[in-house]
N, C-alpha and C positions, 0 to 999 in steps of 0.2 A: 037233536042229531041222533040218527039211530044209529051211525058207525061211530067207532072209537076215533079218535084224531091220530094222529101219523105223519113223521120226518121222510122222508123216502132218501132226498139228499143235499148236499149244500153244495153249493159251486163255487164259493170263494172260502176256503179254510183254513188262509192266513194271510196278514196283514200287522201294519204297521201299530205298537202299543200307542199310538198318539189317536189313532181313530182314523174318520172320514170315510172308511171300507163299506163298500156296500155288500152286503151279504145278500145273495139268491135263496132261498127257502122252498122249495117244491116237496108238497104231500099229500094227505087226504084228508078232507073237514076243516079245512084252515079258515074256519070263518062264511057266516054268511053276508057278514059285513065288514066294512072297515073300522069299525066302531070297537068291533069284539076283540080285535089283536091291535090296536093303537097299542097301548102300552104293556103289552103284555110278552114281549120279546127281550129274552136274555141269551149272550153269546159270550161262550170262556167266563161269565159271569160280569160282563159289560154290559148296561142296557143299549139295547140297538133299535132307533127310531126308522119304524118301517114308514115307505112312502108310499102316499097314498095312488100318488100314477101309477106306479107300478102295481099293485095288487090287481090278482085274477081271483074273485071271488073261490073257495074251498081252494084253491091247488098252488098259488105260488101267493112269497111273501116277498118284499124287496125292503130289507132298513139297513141304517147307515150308521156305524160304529160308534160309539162314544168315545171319550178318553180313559185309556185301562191304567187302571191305581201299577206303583210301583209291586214288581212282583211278579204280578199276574204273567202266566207264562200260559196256557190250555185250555180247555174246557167243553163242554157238545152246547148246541143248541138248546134253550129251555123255552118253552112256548104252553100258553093258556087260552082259553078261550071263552070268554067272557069273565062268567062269576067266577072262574077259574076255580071251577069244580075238580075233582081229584081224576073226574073221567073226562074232565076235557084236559089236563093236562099231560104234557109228553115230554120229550127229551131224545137225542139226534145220535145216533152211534158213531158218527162221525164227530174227530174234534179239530177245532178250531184254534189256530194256533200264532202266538204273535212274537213277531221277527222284527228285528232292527237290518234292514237293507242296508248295504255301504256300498261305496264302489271304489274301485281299485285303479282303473286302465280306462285310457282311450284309444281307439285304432279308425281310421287315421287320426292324427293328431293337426293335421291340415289338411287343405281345402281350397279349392277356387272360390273368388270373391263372387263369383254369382253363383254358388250356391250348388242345391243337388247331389252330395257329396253322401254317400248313405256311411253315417257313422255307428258306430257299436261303441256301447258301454258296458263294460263288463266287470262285474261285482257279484255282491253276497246277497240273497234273497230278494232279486230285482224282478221275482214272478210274482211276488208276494201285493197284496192289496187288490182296488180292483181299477185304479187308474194309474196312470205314469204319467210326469212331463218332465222334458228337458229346454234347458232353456239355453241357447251358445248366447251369451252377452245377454240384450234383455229379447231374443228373441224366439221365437218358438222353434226349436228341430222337430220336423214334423213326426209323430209316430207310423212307425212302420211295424215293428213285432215287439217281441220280449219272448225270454226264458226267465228262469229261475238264476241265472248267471249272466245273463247281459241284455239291453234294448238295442232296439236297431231304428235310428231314426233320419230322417232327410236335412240334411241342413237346408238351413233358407240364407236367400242372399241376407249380405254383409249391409246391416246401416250406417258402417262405421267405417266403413273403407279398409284397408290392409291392415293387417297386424293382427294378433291373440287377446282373445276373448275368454271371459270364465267361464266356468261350466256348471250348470245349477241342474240335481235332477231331485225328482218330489215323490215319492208312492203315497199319494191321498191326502193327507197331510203331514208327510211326514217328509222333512227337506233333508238330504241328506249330503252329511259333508265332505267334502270333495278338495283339493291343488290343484284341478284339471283345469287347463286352456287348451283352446282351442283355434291354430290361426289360419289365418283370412290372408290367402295368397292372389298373386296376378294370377287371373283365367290364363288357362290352356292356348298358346298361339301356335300355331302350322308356318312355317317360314319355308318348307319346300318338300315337294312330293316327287321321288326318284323310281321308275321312270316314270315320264310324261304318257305315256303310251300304253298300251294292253293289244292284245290279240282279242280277233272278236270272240271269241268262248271262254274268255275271263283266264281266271286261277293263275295270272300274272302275278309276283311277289313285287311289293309298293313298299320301299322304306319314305317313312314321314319321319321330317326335322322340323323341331321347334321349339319350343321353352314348357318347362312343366307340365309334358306330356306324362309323366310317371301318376299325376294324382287322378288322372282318370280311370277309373274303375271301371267301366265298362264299354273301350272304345267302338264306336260304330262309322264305316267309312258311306256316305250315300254318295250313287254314280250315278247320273243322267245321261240318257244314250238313247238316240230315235225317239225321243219323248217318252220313255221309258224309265223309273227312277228302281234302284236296287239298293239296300243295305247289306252291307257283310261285315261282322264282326267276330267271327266262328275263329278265322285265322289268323288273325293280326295275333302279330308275335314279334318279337325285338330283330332290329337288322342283324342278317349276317355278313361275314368278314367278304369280300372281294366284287361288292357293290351286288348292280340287279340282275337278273342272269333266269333264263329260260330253262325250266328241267326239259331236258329229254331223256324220253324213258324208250330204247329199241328193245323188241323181243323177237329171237327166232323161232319162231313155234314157242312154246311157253317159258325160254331159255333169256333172260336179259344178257347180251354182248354189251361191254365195254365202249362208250362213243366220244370221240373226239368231236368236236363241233367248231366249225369254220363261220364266211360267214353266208357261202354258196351250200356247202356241203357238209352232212354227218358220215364220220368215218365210224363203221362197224369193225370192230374183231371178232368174230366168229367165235363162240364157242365150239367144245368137241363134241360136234354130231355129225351124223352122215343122212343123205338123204333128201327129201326133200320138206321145206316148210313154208308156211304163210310169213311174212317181217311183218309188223305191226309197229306204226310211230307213236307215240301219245309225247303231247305237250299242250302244256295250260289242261285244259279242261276238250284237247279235240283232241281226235283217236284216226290215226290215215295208213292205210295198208298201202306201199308203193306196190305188192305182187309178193309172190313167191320165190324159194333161193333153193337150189340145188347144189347140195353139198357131197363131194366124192369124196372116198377115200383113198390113202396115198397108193399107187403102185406098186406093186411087187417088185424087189431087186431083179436086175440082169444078171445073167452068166457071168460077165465081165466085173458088175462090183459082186458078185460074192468070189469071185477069184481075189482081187482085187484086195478086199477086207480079209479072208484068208491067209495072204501072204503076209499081209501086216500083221497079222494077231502070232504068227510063225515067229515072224522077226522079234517082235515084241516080247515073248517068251523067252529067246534065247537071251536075248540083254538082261532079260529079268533074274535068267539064272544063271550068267556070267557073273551080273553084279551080287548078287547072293552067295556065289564064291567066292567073292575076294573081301567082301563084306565078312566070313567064317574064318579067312585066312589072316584079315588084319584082326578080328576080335581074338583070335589067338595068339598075334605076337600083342597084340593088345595085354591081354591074360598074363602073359608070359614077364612082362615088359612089369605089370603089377605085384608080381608074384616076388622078383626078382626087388623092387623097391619096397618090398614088405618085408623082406628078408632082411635087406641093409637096416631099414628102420626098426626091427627088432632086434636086431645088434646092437645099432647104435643107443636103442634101450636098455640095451643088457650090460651094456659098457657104461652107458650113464649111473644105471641104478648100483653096478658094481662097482664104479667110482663114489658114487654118492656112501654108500654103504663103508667101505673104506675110508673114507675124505672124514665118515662122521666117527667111526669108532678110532681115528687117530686123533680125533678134534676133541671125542669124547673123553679120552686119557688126557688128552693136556687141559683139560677142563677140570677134571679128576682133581690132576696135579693144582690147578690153580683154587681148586673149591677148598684143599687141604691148607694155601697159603692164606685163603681166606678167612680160614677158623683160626689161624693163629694170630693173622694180623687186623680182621676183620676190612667190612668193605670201606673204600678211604670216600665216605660220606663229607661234604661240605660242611661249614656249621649252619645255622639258620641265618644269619646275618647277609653270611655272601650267597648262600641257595636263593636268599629273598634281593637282592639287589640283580643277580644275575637273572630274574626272571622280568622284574619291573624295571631295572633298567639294562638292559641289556647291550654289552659292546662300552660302557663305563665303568672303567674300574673305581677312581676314584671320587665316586660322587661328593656333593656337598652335604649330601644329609647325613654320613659317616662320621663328616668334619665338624667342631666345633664353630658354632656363630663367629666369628671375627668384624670389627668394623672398626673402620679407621680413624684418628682420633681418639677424641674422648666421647664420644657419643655412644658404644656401649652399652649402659645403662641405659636410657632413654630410647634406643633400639629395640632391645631387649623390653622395656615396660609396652612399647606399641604391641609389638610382636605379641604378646601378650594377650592386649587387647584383640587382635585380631582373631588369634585363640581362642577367642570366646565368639565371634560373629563363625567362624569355623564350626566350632560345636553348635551352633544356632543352627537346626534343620531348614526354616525357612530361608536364611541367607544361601547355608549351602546350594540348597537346590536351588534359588533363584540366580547366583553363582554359575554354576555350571550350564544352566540351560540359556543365559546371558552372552556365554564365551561360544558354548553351539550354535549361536543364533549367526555371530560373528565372520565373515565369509573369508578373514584373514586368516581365522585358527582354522591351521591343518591338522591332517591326521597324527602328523608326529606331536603338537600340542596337545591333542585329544587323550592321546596314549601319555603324556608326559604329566600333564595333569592330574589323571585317573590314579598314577601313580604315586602322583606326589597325596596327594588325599588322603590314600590309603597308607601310607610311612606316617603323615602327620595323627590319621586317626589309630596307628597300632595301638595305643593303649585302649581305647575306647572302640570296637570290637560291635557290640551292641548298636551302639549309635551310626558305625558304616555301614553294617545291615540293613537297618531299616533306612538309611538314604537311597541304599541299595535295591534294596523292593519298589523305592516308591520311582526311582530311573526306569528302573526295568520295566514296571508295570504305563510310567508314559512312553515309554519306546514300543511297548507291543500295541498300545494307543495309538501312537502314531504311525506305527507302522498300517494296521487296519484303516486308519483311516483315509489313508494317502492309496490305497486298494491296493498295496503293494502285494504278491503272494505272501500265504503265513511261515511256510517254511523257509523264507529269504530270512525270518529275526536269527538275532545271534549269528550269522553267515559270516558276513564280513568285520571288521573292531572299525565301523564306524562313528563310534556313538563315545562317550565317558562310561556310559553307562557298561558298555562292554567288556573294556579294558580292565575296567575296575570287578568285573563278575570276575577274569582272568585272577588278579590280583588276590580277591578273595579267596577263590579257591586256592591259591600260593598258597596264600598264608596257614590256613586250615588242615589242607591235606599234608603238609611237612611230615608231621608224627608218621601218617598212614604211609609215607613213602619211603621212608627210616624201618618200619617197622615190617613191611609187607610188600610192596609195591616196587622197593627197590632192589632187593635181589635177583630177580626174575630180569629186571631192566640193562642191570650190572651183569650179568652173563652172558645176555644176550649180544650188548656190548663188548665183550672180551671174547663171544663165541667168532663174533665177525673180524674183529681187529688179527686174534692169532690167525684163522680162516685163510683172509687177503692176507696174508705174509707168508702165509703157505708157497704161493706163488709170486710169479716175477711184478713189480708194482711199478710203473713208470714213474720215476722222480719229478718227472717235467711234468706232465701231461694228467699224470696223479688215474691213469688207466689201468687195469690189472685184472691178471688172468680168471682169478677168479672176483666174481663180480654179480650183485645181484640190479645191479642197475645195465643197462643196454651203454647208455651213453658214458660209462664208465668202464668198457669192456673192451679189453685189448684183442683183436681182433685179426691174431696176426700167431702163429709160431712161434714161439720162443723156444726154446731148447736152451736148458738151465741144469743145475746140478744143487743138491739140498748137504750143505757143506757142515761142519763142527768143527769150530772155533776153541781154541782152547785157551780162554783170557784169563790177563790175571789180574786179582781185583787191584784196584787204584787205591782202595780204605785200605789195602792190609797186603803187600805180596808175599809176606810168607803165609797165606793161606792158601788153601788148593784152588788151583785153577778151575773157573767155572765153563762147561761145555755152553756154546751157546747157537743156537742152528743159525745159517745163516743161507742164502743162496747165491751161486757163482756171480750171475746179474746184477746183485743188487751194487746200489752207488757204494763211497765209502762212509757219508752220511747215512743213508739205510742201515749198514752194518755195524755204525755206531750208537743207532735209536736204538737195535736189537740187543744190541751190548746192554745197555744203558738198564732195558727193560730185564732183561735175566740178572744183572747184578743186583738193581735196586727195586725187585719184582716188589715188595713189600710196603717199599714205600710210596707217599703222595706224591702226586707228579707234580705239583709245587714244590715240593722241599727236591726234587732229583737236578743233577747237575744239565746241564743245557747239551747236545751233540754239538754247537757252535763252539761250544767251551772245552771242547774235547780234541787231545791229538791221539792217534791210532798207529801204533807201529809194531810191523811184522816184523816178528824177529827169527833171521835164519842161524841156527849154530848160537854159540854163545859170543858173538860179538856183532857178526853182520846183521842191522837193524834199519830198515825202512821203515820213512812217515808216510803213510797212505793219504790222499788226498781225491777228492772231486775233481780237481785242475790242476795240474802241474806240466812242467816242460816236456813231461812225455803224453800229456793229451793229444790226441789225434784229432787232425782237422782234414777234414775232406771235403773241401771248395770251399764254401761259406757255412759249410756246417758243422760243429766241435761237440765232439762225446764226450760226455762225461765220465770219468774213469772209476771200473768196477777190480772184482777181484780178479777178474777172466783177466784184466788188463794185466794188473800187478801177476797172474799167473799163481795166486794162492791158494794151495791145495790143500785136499782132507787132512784134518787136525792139527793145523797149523798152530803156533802159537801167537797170542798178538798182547802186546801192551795200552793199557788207556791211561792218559794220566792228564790232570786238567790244568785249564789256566782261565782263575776266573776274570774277566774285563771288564765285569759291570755286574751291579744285581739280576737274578733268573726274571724274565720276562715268564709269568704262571701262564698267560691269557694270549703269547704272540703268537699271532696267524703263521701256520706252518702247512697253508693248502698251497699245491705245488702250482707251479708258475713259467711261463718261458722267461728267461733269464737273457736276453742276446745281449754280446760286448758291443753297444750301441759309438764306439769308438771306430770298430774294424766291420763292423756291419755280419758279423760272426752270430747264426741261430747255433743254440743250443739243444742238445737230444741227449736220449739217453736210450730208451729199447726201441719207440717208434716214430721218427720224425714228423713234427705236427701237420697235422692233415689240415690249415688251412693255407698250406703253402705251396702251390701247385705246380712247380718247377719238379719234385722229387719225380723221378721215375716206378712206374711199377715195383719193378725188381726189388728197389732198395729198402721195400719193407718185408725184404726176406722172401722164406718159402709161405706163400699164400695163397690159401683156398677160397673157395665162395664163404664172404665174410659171415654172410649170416651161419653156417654152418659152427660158427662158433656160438651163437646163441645158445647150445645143448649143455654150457658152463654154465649159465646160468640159472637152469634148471635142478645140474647140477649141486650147484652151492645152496641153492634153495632147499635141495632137497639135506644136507649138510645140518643145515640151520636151523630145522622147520619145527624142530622138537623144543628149541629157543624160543623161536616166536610165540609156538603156541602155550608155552608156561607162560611168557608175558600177556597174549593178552585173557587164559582163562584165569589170571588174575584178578583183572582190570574189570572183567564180566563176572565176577563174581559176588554175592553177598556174603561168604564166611571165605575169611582169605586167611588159613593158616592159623583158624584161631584168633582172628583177628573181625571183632565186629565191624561193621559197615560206617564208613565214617559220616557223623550226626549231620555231616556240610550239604553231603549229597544226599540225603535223605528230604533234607531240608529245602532245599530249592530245588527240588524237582515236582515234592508237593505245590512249593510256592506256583510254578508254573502250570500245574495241572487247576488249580483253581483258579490262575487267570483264563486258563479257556473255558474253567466252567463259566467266570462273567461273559464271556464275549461268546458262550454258547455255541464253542468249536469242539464237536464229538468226532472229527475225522481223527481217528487211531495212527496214520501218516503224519499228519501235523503236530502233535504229540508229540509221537516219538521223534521228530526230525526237532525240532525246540532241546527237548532233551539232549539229541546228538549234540545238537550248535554249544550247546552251554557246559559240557561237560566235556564229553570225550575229544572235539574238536577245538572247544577253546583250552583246554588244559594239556589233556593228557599226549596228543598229536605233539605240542612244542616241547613237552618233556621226552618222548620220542625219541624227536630230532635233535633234540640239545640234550645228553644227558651229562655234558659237563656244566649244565645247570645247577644236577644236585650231586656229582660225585667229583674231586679231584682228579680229573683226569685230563689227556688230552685228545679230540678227535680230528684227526686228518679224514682230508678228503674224499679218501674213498669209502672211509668206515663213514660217512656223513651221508656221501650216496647210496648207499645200501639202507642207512635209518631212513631218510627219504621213502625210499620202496617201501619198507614197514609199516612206516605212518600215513603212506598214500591209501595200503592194504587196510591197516586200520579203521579211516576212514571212509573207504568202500561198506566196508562192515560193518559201521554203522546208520549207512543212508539208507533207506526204504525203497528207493526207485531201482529197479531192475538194469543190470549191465549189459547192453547186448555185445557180445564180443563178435568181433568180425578177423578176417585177414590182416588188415588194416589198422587192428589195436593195439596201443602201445601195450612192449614185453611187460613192463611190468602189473598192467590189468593179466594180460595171458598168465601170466607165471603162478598168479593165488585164484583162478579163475575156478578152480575148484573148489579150493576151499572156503571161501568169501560164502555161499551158501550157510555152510555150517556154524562160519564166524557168525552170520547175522541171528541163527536162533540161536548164538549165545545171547547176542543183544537183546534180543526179544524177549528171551528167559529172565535176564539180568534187570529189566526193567519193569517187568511182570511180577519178578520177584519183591522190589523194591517197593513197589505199590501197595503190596500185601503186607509189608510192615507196616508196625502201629506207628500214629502219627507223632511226632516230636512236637509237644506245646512249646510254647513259647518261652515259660520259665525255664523249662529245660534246655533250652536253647541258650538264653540268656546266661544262664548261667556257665554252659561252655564256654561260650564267648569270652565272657570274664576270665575263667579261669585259662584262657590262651593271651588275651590281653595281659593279664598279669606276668604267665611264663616271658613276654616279649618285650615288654614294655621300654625298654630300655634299648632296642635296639638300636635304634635310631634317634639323630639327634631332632628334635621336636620344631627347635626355634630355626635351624636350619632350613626343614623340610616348609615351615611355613613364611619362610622369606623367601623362597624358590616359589609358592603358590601365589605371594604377594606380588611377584613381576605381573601377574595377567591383571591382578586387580588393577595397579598403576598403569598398563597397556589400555587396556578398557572399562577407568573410571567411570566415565563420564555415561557408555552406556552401561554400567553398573546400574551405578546411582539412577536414572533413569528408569533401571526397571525396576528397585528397589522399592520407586515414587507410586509405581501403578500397580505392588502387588496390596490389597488390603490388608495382610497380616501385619507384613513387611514396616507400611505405614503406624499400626498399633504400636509396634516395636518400635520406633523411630531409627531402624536398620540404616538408611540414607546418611541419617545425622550421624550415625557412629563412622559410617564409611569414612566420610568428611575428615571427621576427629583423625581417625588411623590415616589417609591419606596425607592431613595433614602435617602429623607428628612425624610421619618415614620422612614427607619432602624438608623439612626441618632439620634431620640427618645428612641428608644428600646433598 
């Protein structure tokens, strides 16, 4: 060879590592025989057996891949020639490259059973090699193209009839693997062709219906006509909505108009042109000119309508500017009418806030006075025994857990030993809590069993503190369970005391926050309480009706004139009359019960309202001169009746003026009732059919006339009292609740309880993966300030010796509803229409809420309380208390449920697996036994 040998280039330069590729070879000197490059061809470093058909002497090679060793990934062409001298050998600058094809997709995934169906496979190096086949079941899809990312091939009919076949595809020999099927559906049927008809120039729209027209990929409709056959498949496109329908297209000149189509005649609307044009029709595929359309334009107005329109537009002006004066002259009494109502309401501000400011630095002195009574005699706080009974059982004085065990006979002992026993399934966590959630399951135990329960629990475990906690966690944490699970909202937990588990979160916090409420929490509460009570006594107070002048509740607000007089009393004491007579305010209105509470209160300012003598137990006498001496009474022979209605006799009656002197002196009939209901009430002689009143006759009795509730104005107009009194107060409230929102109270750390379960609660939403900062805080509201500190509020003769009437009840009401506002996250929208007492703090409630926010954000930031440290609080309040309660009592009060609902006790005893370890069932038995044994 006199030239050097030379690759020019290779046409297939990757393929599958298993072989079978045929590689192209084109260059110069490739031999002058087949003999010279038989074996002398290397690719990526694979021998590759060239074929003998194929070779064109010097210029092309054709061999066919081997199998490439593990590894092998590249490499150029190597080639010799003959003796494979070092100048017959060469090497390809191109390289050769080996790929694993996969395939991923088929589209379609079906097909008509006869076939035709051009399918695509689409994968990973499916250009690679230098054959392809696919097989649907064991048949051939015919080849059609390929890329490097998918083949395109023809299915062939079905040998197997309907249904899915596998999908097999190969590059050379390399099979590659595949999940693809492939199926084999009913052919394409035509059931009706809409319309029957066409226009002879075609471009008619043809909806076709039939079955599994969708897998035809390329529909073609063929028409025979005059022996003439046509295919069209350019427009077929999916039917539209209001069946078949002929376009018409009209133009005026190049102008398409608008056309109604009948089934004589198209109706044109002219566009705006003038002049003359060609009309042109087009429909289907034919184009028809009816002629030409001259179009004028409109006439010029007459003499007569521009007169005409003239006079109108005259007249029209002057109404215009009639109504545009009188329009000036009402927006000015308008103006006027504003002006004049802005005036009164800035009076009536200036009166209020001038009241208010007065009302407060009189309130403020008697506060003075009473804050001085308080450092001598301190606040008349409850002990822990009755603070805790009146919170868990409340409206029972003498419970049975106070009481000693008693049991009839001689069984005693053997009572006492059960009881015992049961004491021990009691401290048993598994019992308890299968217990409890035995009696919820129950659809006889109501909600007063629930709360009655939770309470007794908590009494029998006071000494054991630790052990109610953790029952406590583990309630809590299945009720926010339950509650998620049942999709209930999250902020609905803790809402209502549905649950044990709730009552008893109340209970706990009783128990715990005692100290903090003695020590911090109750001062602020105690004033606020005494700010309101002296307040409302300020003013006239309905005995009946329990309404009064000043009032921070609506539905408590006497709404009427009263005209009164603020009277001094010059009493002498009952303990001592040669001491000096005590001043004591009283006013003209009030009953002579009223004037005996007030007595009652300035003489025995000092002391507990349990140890004070009763106003029932009290006579009152006026004394004129040193001898003439009247008993004041509520009813006597000089009461006034007028018709069916009897008042009840005040001082105006008796005629008792400034600095009178009066006598008290008692007769007791029975021991002091500490806890008797003294909210006011109608009283009628159900004898003579005689209502009773006192300032305003009850409004649900509608015979009274107008008149006879005095001089009266628009009642709401008295609503500006309650703003008033609010405003009175407000410096009260807000020392209570920047208490309550507070983390240093007075030098007082943050108590360990609430720190404590509020963490608990923030890492049950980290389980349940609830990062809404709403449902947080609203959990927190439910569990603390709502369940605790609201009914201390409202009842604060919970924790302090005292007594609350009516009205002072509806005003805490208002407090605790503000309270509450102030704590929830959801925005208030106030309207006309809202109750006074949302209007009345509607400003302040803002402010209230970033205390909460603060208070809570703060609390966060404290370090967390372990558990020892916990534990050991506990103990050490279990210890302080232990004794308060009688133990064996409180758990023979819990043993009524067990005896009520043994049997589905024991029951679910059988199915809990711990429960069974324990032989918890068997001991029930035992205890069941030994009580009915007693009984």
């Amino acid at each position: 060879c006199a030239d050097l040998v030379s690759l020019l280039q290779i046409l297939t330069v990757s393929g599958p590592p298993e072989g079978g590729t045929r590689v192209t070879i084109h260059g110069v000197n490739l031999g002058l025989d087949f003999s010279e490059i038989a074996h002398h061809v290397q690719v990526a470093g694979v021998p590759c057996t060239p074929l003998p058909g194929d070779y064109i002497i010097a210029e092309q090679i054709v061999c066919e891949m081997g199998h490439a060793l593990v590894g092998t990934t590249s490499g150029p062409v190597r080639l010799c020639i003959g003796e494979c001298k070092p100048e017959f050998m060469t090497k390809s600058h191109q390289q050769y490259t080996f790929v694993n094809p996969s395939v991923l997709s088929l589209n379609p995934i079906r097909g008509p059973e006869s076939g035709g169906t051009m399918v695509t496979v689409t994968g990973h190096y499916l250009g690679a090699g230098s054959s392809v086949a696919v097989l649907l079941g064991n048949q051939t899809c015919e080849f059609y193209g390929r890329s490097m990312n998918e083949i395109v091939c023809v299915s062939p009919p079905s040998s197997n009839g309907l249904g899915p076949v596998p999908v097999s595809v190969s590059v050379d020999r390399a099979r590659v693997d595949n999940n693809l099927q492939f199926e084999y559906i009913d052919d394409p049927r035509v059931q009706r062709i809409e319309p029957e008809w066409s226009i002879a120039s075609g471009h008619t729209p043809l909806t076709i219906t039939g079955f599994n027209l969708d897998v035809i990929q390329e529909p073609r409709i063929r028409v025979k006509f005059n022996g003439k056959e046509s295919v069209n498949g350019k427009n077929l496109c999916p039917p539209a909505s209001g069946g078949a329908k002929l376009n018409y297209t009209v133009l005026i000149g190049d102008t398409p108009c608008a056309v109604t189509v009948s089934e004589t005649q198209l109706l044109c609307e002219p566009p705006n042109l003038t002049g003359q044009h060609k009309v042109m029709v087009h429909v289907g595929g034919m184009v028809f000119s009816p002629g030409s359309v001259s179009v004028l334009s409109d006439s010029l107005l007459t003499l007569p309508a521009i007169v005409s329109i003239a006079a109108g537009g005259s007249l029209l002006l002057i109404i215009v500017i009639i109504v545009l004066i009188a329009y000036k002259r009402k927006s000015r009494e308008n103006d006027l009418t504003l002006k004049r109502l802005q005036m009164q309401m800035d009076n009536l501000e200036s009166r209020v806030a001038l009241e208010c400011k007065e009302a407060f630095a009189e309130l403020q002195t008697d506060i003075n006075e009473l804050t001085s009574d308080l450092d001598r005699s301190g606040i008349p706080y409850l002990d822990y025994r009755t603070y805790a009974m009146r919170v868990l059982f409340p409206g029972i004085e003498d419970h049975p857990v106070l009481q000693e065990l008693e049991v009839q006979g001689n069984g005693q002992p053997r009572v006492e030993k059960a009881l015992k026993l049961f004491a021990q399934l009691i401290n048993n966590k598994a019992f308890l809590l299968t217990f409890i959630r035995t009696l919820e399951a129950q659809r006889g135990f109501s909600m007063r069993d629930r709360g009655n329960v939770a309470s007794l629990v908590m009494t029998g475990l006071q000494g054991r503190l630790e052990y109610a906690t953790d029952v406590l966690k583990q309630l809590l944490s299945d009720l926010i369970d339950k509650n998620l699970e049942n999709k209930n909202h999250p902020k609905l937990l803790l809402r209502r005391t549905e649950s044990v588990a709730e009552k008893m979160l109340t209970n706990w916090f009783a128990f715990l926050l005692h100290k903090f409420l003695k020590e911090c929490a109750g001062e602020p509460l105690f004033m606020l309480y005494c700010a309101i009570k002296q307040q409302m006594e300020k003013g006239p107070i309905d005995a009946i009706t329990g309404e009064a002048r000043y009032s921070l509740s609506e539905d408590k607000l006497i709404r009427q004139q009263i005209e009164y007089k603020t009277l001094i009393l010059n009493c002498v004491n009952p303990d001592n009359e040669n001491s000096p007579e005590i001043p004591v305010k009283v006013l003209n209105c009030d009953t002579i019960t009223q004037v005996k509470e007030k007595i009652l209160d300035a003489v025995y300012k000092n002391v507990p309202y349990s140890q004070r003598p009763r106003a029932a137990d009290m006579d009152l006498e006026w004394r004129q001169g040193r001898i003439a001496r009247v008993v004041l009474q509520d009813e006597d022979i000089t009461t006034k009746i007028e018709g069916d209605w009897k008042r009840l006799n005040t001082l105006v009656h008796y005629q008792v003026g400034h600095s009178a002197s009066v006598d008290s002196s008692f007769r007791y009939t029975g021991s002091p009732d500490s806890l008797r209901s003294r909210a006011p009430m109608i009283t009628p002689d159900l004898e003579s059919g005689v209502k009773v009143w006192h300032l305003v006759k009850n409004h649900d009795h509608g015979d009274q006339k107008e008149g006879d509730r005095g001089s009266k104005m628009v009642s709401e107009i008295y609503l500006t009292r309650l703003l008033a009194t609010k405003g009175t107060l407000q410096k009260f409230v807000d020392d209570l609740f920047e208490t309550l929102f507070s983390t240093v109270h007075r030098g007082s750390a943050l108590p360990l309880a609430i720190k404590y379960m509020f963490d608990f609660l923030d890492e049950q939403a980290d389980r349940h993966s609830i990062h809404d900062t709403d449902v947080r805080h609203t959990w927190k509201s439910n569990c603390l300030p709502l369940r605790f500190w609201v009914n201390v509020i409202k009842n604060p003769q919970f924790v302090f010796d005292i007594h609350k009437g009516s009205i002072t009840d509806a005003c805490l009401s208002v407090v605790a509803q503000t309270f509450m506002d102030s704590c929830s996250t959801s925005e208030h929208r106030l309207g006309k229409d809202s109750p006074s007492n949302k209007l009345l703090y509607a400003k302040d409630i803002p402010s209230y809420k970033s205390w909460v926010e603060r208070y809570y954000a703060d609390i966060a930031k404290l370090p967390a309380i372990s558990d020892q440290d916990m534990n050991a609080y506990l103990a050490e309040q279990s210890r302080l208390h232990a004794v308060e309660f009688n133990m064996l009592s409180a758990l023979n009060e819990i043993y009524s449920y067990v005896s009520k609902y043994s049997e589905e006790l024991i029951g679910a005893l059988e199915q809990d697996e711990q429960a069974r370890r324990q032989r918890l069932a068997y001991k029930v038995e035992q205890l069941i036994n030994a009580m009915s044994i007693e009984s």
